[in-house]
C-alpha positions in Angstrom: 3.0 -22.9 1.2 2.9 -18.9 0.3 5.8 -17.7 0.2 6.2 -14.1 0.3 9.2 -11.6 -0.7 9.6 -9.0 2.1 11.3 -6.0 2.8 10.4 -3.8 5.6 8.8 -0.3 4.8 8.3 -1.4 0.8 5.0 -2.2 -0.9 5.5 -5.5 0.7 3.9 -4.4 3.8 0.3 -4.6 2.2 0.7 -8.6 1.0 1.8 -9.2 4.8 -1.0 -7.6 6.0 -3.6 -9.0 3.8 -2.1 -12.6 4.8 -2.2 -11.6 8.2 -5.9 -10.7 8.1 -7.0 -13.6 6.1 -5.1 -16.0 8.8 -3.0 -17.6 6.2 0.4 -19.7 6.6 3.3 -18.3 5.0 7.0 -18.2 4.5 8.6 -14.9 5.2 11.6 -13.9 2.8 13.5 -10.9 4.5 15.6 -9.1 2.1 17.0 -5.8 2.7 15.7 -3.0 0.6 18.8 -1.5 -2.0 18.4 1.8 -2.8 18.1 1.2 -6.5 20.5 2.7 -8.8 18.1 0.9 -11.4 15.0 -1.0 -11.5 14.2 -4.3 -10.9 17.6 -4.6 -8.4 16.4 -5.9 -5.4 16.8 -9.6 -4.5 13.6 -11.4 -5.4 12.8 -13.2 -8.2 11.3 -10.4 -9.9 13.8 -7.7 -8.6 11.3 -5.9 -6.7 9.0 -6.1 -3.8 6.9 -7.7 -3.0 6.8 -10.6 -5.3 4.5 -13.6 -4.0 5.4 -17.7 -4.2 2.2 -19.4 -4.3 2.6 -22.8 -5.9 3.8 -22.9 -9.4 2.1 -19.1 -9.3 5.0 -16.4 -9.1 3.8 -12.7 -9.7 4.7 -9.1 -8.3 2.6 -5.8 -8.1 0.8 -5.8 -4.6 -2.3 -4.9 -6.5 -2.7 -8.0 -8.2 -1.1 -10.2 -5.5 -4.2 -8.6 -3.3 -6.7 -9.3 -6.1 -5.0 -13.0 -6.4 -5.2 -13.5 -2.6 -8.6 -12.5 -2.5 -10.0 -14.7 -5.4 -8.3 -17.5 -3.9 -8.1 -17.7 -0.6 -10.9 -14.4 0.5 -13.8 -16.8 0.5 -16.0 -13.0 0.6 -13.5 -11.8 3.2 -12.2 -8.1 2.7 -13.7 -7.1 -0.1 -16.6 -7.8 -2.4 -16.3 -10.5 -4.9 -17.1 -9.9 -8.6 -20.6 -9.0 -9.2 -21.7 -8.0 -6.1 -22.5 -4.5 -4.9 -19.7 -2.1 -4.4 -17.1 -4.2 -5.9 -16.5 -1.3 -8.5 -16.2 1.1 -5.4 -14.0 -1.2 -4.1 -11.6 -1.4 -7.3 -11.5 2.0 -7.8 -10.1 2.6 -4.4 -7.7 -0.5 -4.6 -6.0 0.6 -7.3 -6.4 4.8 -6.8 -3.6 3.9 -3.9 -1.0 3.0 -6.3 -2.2 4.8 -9.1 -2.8 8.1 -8.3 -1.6 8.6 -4.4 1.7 7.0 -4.5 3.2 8.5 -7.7 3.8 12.2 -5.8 4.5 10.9 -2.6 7.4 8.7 -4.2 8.6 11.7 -5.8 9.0 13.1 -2.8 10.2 10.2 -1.1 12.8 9.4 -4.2 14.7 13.0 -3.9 14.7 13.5 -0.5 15.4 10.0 1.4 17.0 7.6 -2.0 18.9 9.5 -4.8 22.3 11.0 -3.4 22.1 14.4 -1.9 23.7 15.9 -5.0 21.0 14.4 -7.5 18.5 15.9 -5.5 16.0 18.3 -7.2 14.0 20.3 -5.0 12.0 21.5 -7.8 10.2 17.8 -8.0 10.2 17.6 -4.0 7.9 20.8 -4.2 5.5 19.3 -6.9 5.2 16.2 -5.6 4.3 17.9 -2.3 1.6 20.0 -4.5 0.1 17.4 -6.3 0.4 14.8 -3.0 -1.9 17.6 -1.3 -4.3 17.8 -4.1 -4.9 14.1 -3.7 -5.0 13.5 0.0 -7.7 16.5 -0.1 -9.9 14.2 -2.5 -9.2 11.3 -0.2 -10.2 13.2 2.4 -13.6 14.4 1.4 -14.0 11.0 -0.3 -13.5 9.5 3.2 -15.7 11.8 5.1 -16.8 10.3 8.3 -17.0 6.7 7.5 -14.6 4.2 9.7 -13.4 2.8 6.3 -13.3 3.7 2.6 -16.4 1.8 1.8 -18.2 2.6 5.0 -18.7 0.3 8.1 -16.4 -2.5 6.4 -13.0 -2.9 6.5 -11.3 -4.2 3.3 -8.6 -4.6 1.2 -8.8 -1.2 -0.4 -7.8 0.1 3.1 -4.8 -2.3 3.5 -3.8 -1.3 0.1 -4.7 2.9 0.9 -3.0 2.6 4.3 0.4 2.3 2.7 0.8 5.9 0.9 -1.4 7.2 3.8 1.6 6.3 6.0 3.9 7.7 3.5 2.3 11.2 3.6 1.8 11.1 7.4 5.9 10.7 7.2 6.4 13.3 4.8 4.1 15.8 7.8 1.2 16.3 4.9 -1.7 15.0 6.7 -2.4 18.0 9.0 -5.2 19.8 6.7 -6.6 16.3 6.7 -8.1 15.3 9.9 -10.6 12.8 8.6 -7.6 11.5 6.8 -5.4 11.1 9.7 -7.9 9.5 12.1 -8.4 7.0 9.6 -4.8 6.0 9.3 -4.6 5.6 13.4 -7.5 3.9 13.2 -6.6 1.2 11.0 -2.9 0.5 11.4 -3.9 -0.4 15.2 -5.1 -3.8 13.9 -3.6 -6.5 15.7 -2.9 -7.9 11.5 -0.9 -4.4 10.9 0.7 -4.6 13.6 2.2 -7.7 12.9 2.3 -6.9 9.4 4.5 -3.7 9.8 6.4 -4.8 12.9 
């Protein structure tokens, strides 16, 4: 049985989802999220979320639990498999939402929701708004008028793009970015994100 380390409103949220789209059992391990004081402090066996039970196989980083999930249980589902058209499209997207979105938005999010008020620099809350806007304006062009990242289908490149969408729609940084927005609403409506983020 999967087995997956969960705390609401964490990177978690995309593992959940995936499972939830790919229709497979698993075991839900609620934690509550710690504000970190330093790394790797959260109750999971890898001090972070998520981290994924699967067997004798125990990893984190949603990325690769996605790419794991996909290879073994995706059967072609939710993303193309290596060698086949668009996987590279695919990839790049997968990994540009924790790669390059999520590192200003979690600036952001880091000195105005988790450090105390008095470690607070408003100086990298600014930047990371800066360089947030910068990238959700790529995104946005990128995305254009297709449904989904890579067009008509859904994959796991949106589950995985979803979550730092969500982030900046919380931070208010999405109204320049219509496309952007009605992608987001479009997608967390799935009856799998909705029970994934509920």
């Amino acid at each position: 049985m999967i087995r997956l380390y969960h705390a609401p409103r964490t990177r978690s949220v995309r593992v959940r989802w995936l499972l939830e789209e790919l229709g497979l059992p698993y075991e839900l391990e609620s934690r509550g999220y710690r504000p970190p004081t330093l790394p790797f402090a959260q109750e999971t066996p890898y001090g972070k979320f998520p981290v994924l039970e699967d067997g004798d196989v125990v990893m984190m980083e949603s990325g690769a639990i996605v790419e794991y999930l996909l290879e073994q249980y995706g059967a072609g589902r939710l993303g193309p498999r290596a060698g086949e058209p668009r996987r590279a499209e695919f990839l790049q997207w997968l990994h540009f939402s924790e790669s390059t979105l999520l590192p200003p938005l979690l600036d952001v999010l880091r000195h105005t929701l988790i450090k105390p008020e008095a470690e607070r620099i408003a100086a990298v809350v600014e930047d990371g708004r800066v360089r947030a806007n910068a990238t959700l304006a790529m995104l946005d062009r990128a995305l254009g008028d297709k449904p989904h990242l890579l067009g008509a289908e859904f994959t796991a490149a949106d589950i995985m793009m979803a979550y730092g969408v969500q982030w900046a729609a919380h931070f208010q940084l999405l109204a320049p970015f219509p496309a952007l927005d009605a992608y987001l609403r479009r997608i967390v409506v799935r009856p799998a994100a909705q029970r994934a983020l509920a």
